[in-house]
C-alpha positions in Angstrom: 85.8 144.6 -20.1 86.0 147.7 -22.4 87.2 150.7 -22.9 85.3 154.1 -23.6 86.4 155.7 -27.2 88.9 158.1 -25.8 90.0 155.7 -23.6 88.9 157.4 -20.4 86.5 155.3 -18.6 86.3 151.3 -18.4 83.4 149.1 -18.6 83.8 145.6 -16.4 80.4 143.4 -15.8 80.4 139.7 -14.7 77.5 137.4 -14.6 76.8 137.6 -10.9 77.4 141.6 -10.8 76.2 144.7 -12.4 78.3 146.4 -14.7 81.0 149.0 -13.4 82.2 152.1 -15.0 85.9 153.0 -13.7 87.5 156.4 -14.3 90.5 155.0 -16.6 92.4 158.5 -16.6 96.2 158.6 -15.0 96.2 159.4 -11.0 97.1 163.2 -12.1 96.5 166.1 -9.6 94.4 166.8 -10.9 91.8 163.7 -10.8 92.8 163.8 -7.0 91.0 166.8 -6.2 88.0 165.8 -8.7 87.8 163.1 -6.5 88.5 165.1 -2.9 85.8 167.1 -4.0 83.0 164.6 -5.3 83.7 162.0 -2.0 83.1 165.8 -0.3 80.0 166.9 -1.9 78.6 163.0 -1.5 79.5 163.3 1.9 77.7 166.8 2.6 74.5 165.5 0.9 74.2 162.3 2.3 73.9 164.4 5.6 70.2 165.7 4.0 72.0 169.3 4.5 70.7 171.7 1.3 72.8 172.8 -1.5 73.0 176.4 0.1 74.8 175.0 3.5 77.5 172.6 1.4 78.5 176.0 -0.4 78.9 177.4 2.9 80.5 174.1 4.3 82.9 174.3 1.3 83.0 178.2 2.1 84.1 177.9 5.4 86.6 174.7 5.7 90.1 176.0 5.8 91.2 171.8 5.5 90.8 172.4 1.6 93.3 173.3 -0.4 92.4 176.5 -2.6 91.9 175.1 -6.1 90.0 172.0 -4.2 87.6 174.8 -2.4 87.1 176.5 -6.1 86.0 173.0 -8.1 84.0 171.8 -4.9 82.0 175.2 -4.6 81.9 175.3 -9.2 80.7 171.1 -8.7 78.3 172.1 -5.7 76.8 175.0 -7.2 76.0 173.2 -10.5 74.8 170.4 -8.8 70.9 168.8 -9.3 69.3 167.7 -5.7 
């Protein structure tokens, strides 16, 4: 195991298993809705939709909380199929 420079991400590999990068950052808010929205946006594409109906799907889905709806559409829009 190891940890990045700042300290935000930790390595862990084994023998038997690849290694593993793990977010290292406090449980914050903040990292909460980075995560809401990544699961989201995996979610959206794994369903072979195109980038122009997640921003919609984002758009449209009053379930998210405001600043969740701004990173998700900022992450989607920026985001390399």
């Amino acid at each position: 195991m190891a940890f990045s420079a700042d300290g935000k991400q930790l390595v862990s590999a084994s023998v038997d298993q690849p290694a593993k990068v793990r977010d290292a950052r406090p449980w914050a808010p903040e990292l909460r809705a980075e995560r809401e929205v990544l699961s989201l946006i995996h979610f959206l594409r794994d369903q072979g939709q195109p980038q122009s109906e997640w921003l919609a799907a984002l758009s449209a889905d009053q379930t998210l909380r405001e600043p969740v709806r701004q990173r998700a559409l900022q992450f989607a829009s920026e985001w390399k199929p």
